[in-house]
N, C-alpha and C positions, 0 to 999 in steps of 0.2 A: 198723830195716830197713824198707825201703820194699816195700809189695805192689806188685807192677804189675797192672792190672785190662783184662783186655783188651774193649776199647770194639767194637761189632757197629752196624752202620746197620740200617734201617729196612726195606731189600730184604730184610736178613739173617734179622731177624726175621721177616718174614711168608713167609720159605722155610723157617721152624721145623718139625720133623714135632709133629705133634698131640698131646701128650702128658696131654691133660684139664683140663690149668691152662689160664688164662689170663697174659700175658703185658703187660709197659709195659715201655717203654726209655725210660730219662729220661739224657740225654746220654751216649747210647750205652752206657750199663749198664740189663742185662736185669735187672726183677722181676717175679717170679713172681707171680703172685695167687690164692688158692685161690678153689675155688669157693665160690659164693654159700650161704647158708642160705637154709630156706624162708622165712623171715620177710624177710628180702631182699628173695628174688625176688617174694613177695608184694605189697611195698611197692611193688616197680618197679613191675610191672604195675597196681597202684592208681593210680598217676600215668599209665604212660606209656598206658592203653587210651585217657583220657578225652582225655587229648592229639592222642595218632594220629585217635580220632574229628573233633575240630576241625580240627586238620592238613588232612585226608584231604578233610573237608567244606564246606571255605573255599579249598583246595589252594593251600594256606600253604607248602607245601617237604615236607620229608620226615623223620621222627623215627625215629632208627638205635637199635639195638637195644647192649646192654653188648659184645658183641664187638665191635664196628666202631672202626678204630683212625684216628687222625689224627694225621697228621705238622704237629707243631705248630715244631719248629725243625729244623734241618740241620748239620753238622759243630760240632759232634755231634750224632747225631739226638734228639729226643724223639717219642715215641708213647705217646698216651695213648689212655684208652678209658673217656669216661664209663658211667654206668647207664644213663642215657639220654639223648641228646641230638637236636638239631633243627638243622638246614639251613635257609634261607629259600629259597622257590620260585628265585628271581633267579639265586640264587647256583648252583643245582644248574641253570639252564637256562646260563648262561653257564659253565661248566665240562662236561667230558667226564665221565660215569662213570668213575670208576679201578675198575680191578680190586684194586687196594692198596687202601693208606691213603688217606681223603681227605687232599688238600694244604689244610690249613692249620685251623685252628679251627671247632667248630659253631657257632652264634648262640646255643643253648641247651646250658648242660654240667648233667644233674642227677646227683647223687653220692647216695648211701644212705648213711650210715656203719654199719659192721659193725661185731658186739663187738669182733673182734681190729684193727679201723682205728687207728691212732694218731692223736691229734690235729693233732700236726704233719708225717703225711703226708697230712692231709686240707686243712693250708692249703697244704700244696705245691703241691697238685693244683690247688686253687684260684685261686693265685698264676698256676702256668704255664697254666692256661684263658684266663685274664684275659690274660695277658702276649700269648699269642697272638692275643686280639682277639676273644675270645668276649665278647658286650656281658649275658650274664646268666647267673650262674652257681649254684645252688640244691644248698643239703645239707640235705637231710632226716637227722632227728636221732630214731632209734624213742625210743631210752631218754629223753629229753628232750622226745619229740612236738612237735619245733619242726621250721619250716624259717629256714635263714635265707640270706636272698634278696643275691648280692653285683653290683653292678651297677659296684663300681670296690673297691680294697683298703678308698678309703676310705667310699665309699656302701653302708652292710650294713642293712639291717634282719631283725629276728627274728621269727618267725611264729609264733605260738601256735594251739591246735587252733580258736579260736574265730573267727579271723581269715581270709579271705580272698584266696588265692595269684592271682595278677594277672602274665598273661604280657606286660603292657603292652604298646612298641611291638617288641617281638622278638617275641612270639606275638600279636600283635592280634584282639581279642576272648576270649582264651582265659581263663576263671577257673577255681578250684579251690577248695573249702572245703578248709581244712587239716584238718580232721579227717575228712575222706573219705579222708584218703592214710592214716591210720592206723585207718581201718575194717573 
């Protein structure tokens, strides 16, 4: 017997009332996402200050915060919502502010993995960033203390605490010691 799933656009979701979760629709099926731990939001905030600082102070574009959703496909919708991701200047002067979802991928997608994450909804995520045209995509790994840096399915490298994070030409100038993100 077949379930039938009833499939919600991307309006729909962000007409959701507030119920404490966070939310993604990956072709038009809603998941739920619980909230963060502190070790999490710890993490984010260890990447995203030093970031927004460069951002902010070369005004590189704009670095959105884990709510902020982006309509990466349509019929059926997907929306996703990195931990933290980035805009280039260009792109946010030649587009409108939305009051939704940004239309279409960030330049930068970074992801935390949580204990309860699965792995293979972590290359989901990563797949549909990429697929949408995000040109750098980064998961940070706490239990592993790695990052690993994906610039196509098949360009990955692994980051280790001793190495050196490099926003090359998607964040320009921007570096990080990988072990400042897990300090």
């Amino acid at each position: 017997m077949a379930i039938a799933h009833h499939l919600i656009t991307a309006d729909e979701l962000l007409r959701r009332p507030d119920d404490g979760f966070r939310y993604e629709l990956v072709q038009g099926e809603v998941r739920r996402m619980s909230p963060a731990g502190f070790r999490h939001g710890r993490l984010i905030m260890n990447i995203a200050t030093p970031l927004d600082q460069h951002v902010r102070t070369h005004k590189l574009g704009v670095v959105c915060a884990a709510e902020t959703g982006f309509l990466l496909a349509t019929d059926p919708d997907t929306v996703r919502a990195a931990d933290i991701a980035f805009i280039r200047q260009e792109r946010i002067r030649a587009a409108a502010e939305p009051e939704g979802y940004w239309p279409g991928a960030p330049d930068l997608a970074i992801e935390v993995i949580s204990p309860h994450d699965l792995y293979t909804e972590v290359d989901e995520k990563v797949t549909d960033w990429l697929e949408a045209g995000t040109h750098m995509v980064l998961i940070v790994n706490p239990r592993k203390r790695t990052v690993t840096v994906y610039r196509s399915l098949l360009q990955i490298v692994v980051l280790r605490e001793q190495d050196l994070l490099d926003g090359a030409d998607v964040v320009p100038g921007w570096t990080m010691p990988v072990a400042d993100i897990f300090a």
